[in-house]
C-alpha positions in Angstrom: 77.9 -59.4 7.3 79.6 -58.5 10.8 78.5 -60.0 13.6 79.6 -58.6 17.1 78.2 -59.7 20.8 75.4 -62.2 19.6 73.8 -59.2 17.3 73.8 -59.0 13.1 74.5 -55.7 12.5 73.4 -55.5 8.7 70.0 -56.7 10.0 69.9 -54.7 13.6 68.7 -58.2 14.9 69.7 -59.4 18.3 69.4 -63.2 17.8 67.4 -65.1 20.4 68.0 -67.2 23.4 66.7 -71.2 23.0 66.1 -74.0 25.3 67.1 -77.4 23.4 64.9 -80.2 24.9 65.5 -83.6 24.2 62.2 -85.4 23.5 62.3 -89.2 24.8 63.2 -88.9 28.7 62.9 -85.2 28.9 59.5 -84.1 26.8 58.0 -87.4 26.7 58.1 -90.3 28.4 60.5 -92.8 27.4 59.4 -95.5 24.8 61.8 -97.0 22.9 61.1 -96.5 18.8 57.7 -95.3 19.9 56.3 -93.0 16.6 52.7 -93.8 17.5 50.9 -90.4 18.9 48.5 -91.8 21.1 51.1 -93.3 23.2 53.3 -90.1 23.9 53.2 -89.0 27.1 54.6 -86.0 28.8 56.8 -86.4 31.4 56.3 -84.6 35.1 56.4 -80.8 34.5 57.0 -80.9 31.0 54.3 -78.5 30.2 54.7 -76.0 33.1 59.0 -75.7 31.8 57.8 -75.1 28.4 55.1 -72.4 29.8 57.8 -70.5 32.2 60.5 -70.6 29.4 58.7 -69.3 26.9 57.3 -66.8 29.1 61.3 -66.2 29.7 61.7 -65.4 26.3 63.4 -68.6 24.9 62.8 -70.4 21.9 61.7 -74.1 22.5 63.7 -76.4 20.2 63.6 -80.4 20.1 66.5 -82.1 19.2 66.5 -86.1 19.3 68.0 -89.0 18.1 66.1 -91.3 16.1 67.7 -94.2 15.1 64.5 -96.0 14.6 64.2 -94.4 11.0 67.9 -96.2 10.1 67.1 -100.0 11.7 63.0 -99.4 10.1 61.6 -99.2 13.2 58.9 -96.8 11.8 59.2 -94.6 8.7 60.3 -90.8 8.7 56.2 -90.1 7.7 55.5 -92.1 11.0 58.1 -89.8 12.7 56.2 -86.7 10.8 53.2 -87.5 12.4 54.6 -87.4 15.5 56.0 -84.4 15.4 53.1 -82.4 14.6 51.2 -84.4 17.1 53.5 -83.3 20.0 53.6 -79.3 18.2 49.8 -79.5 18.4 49.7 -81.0 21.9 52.3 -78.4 23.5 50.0 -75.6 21.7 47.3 -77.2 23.2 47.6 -78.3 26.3 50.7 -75.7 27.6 50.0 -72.7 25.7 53.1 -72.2 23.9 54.7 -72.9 20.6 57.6 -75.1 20.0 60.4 -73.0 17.6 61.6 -76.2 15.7 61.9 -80.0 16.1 65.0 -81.5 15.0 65.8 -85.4 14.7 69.0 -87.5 13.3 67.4 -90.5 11.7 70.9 -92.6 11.6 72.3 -95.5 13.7 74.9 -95.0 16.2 78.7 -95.8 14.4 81.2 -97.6 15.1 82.6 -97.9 19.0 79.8 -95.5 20.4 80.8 -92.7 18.1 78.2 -91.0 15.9 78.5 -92.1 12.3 77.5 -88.5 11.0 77.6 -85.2 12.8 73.9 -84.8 13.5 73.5 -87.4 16.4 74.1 -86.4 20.2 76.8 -86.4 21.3 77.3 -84.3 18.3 76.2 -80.8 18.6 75.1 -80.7 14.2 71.0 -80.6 15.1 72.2 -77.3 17.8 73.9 -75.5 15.0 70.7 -76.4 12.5 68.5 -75.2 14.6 70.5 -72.3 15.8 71.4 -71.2 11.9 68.0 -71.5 10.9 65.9 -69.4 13.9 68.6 -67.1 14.8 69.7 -68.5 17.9 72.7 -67.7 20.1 74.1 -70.8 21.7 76.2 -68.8 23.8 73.2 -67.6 25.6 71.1 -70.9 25.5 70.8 -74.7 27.0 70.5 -78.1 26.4 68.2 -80.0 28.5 68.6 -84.1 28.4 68.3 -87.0 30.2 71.8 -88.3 29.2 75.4 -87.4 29.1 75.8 -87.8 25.4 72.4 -84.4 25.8 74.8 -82.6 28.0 77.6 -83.6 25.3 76.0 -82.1 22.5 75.0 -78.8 24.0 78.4 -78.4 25.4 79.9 -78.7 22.0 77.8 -76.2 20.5 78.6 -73.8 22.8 75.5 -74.0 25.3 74.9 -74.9 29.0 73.4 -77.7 29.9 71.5 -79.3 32.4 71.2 -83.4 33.2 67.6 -84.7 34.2 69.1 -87.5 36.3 65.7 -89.6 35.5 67.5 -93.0 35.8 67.9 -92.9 31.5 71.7 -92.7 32.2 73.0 -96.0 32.0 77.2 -95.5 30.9 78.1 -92.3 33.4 81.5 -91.6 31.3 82.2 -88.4 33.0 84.5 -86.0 30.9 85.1 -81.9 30.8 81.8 -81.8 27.8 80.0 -84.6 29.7 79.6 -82.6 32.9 76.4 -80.8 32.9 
C-alpha cells in the first residue's frame, strides 16, 4: 500500500484530522480513581470544544491514563461503564459523537517512566487510535492538562496544547514537553 501526503492511495481515502482529549482535567473534572458515572463532571467549555471541533471536521478521541485498574481502584467493567456513560452524555448533552476512548490501565514504572508504551508520556494510545480510525497525527492535537499530555502528542507527531488548570504539579520543561 503506498501512502503519500496523509492519503492511502489503494483506498482513495484522505485520512482524518483528530482532536486527542485527555479525560480527567480536560473532559471531566478531576477526581482521582473516580469510575463512578454520577460523579463525572464536565469541565468549563467542555461541551461547546467538542461541538466547534466536530463541527471543524475532527475526530474526538480520549486518551487517559488509568492506573486505577493496576492498584484495584475499580475494575476495567467499572471503567466500561464509564466510558459509555461519558459517550452517551457528550451525544447528549453536546450533540456530537466521540470517535474512540482510549485508556492505559497500568501503574507508572520505575523513576517516572511509563512501564509499557501505552501511558502518557508515551504516545502508544495516539498511534492506536490513529491506526484504527484513520487518523493523521500530522494534522491533529493533543489537548491535556499536563506536560506528560503535551509529551505524548508531541511524540506521535501532533500539536499540542496545555490547559494550565493548576493539574501541573512537576513543570519539567523539555523540547516534547513544550506545548
Amino acid at each position: 500500500m503506498n501512502v503519500t501526503h496523509g492519503l492511502i492511495a489503494d483506498a482513495g481515502l484522505e485520512r482524518r484530522r483528530a482532536v486527542f482529549f485527555d479525560k480527567d482535567g480536560t473532559l471531566i473534572e478531576k477526581m482521582p480513581f473516580n469510575a463512578d458515572p454520577a460523579r463525572m463532571t464536565f469541565t468549563p467549555h467542555a461541551l461547546t470544544a467538542l461541538q466547534r471541533l466536530d463541527a471543524a471536521g475532527f475526530a474526538l478521541v480520549v486518551v487517559t491514563n488509568q492506573p486505577g485498574l493496576a492498584t484495584g481502584q475499580f475494575a476495567r467493567v467499572e471503567l466500561v461503564r464509564l466510558e459509555r456513560a461519558l459517550t452517551e452524555r457528550v451525544r447528549d448533552e453536546a450533540g456530537v459523537m466521540l470517535t474512540g476512548f482510549y485508556a492505559c490501565p497500568h501503574p507508572l514504572g520505575q523513576g517516572d517512566r511509563p512501564a509499557c508504551l501505552c501511558r502518557k508520556p508515551a504516545a502508544g494510545l495516539l498511534r492506536q487510535a490513529a491506526l484504527t480510525h484513520r487518523i493523521d497525527l500530522a494534522r491533529s492535537w493533543m489537548v491535556g492538562d499536563t506536560l506528560d499530555d503535551v509529551e505524548a502528542g508531541r511524540r506521535a507527531g501532533a500539536r499540542s496544547v496545555l490547559l494550565d488548570v493548576g493539574n501541573e504539579t512537576q513543570w519539567r520543561i523539555t523540547p516534547l514537553r513544550t506545548p
